[in-house]
C-alpha positions in Angstrom: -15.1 18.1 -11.0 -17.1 18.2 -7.8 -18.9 15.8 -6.0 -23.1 16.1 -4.6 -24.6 14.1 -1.8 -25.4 11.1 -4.0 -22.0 10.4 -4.8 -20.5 10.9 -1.5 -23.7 8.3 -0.3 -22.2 5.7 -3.0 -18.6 5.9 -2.2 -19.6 5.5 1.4 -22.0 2.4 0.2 -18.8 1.0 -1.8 -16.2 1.3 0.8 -19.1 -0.4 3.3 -18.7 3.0 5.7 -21.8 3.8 7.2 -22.2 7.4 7.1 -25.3 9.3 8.7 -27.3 11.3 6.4 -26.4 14.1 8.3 -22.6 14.1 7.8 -22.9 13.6 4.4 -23.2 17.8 3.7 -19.8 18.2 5.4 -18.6 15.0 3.6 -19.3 17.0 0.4 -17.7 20.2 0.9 -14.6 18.1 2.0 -14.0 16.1 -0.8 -14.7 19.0 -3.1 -11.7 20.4 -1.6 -10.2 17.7 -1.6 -10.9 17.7 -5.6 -9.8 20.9 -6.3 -6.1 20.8 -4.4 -6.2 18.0 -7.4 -7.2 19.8 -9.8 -4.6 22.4 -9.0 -1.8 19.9 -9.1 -3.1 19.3 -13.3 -1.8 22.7 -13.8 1.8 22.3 -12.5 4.5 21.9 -15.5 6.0 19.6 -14.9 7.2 18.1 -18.2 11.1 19.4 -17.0 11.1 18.0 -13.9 13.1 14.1 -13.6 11.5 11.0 -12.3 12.7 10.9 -8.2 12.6 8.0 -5.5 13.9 10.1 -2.9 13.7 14.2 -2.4 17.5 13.6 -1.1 20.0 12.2 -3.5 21.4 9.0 -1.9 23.9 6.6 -3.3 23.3 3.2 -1.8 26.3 0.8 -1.5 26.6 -1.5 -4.0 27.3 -6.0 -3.0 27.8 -8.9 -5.0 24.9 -10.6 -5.6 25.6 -13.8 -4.5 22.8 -16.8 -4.0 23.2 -18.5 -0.1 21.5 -20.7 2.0 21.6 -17.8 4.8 23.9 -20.4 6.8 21.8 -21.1 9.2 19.0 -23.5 8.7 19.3 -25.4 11.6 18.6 -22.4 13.8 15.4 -21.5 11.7 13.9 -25.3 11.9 14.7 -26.2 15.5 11.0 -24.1 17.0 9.2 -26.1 14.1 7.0 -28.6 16.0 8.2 -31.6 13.3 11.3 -30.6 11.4 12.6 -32.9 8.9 16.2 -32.6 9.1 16.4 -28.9 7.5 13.1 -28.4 6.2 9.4 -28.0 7.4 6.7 -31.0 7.8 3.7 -29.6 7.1 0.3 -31.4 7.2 -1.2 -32.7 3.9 -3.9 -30.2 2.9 -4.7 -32.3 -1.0 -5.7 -35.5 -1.1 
């Protein structure tokens, strides 16, 4: 797949970047670059290879999973400009 002029002028129009016409030959030869490291990647096998998060294997340490208030509500309320007791007052935005 490669790109010409045309396109690179419509992705630019799309994501609202305003290039000069003059960049738009180096713009070309860069994204078909770009588009053939991707094309190279299509060739890899790699129908063997297991689904990773992490390129290190970690094992994360395991907690109950245990619903709380935090503990500490009075702390997070007591900047709020009208706290009600525990909670936020917040103007009424529907009528």
């Amino acid at each position: 797949m490669s790109v010409d002029k045309e396109t690179v002028r419509k992705i630019a129009r799309l994501a609202r970047i305003a290039e000069p016409e003059e960049r738009l030959d180096g713009l070309v030869s860069e994204l078909n670059t770009i588009l053939t490291w991707v094309e190279q990647l299509n060739e890899v096998d790699v129908g063997d290879a297991m689904p990773m998060s992490s390129a290190v294997e970690v094992s994360l340490p395991m907690r109950e999973d245990k619903i709380t208030d935090g503990g500490y509500a009075e702390k997070i309320v007591q900047n709020a400009p009208e706290p009600q007791g525990r909670y936020f007052s917040v103007p009424k935005v529907v009528e």
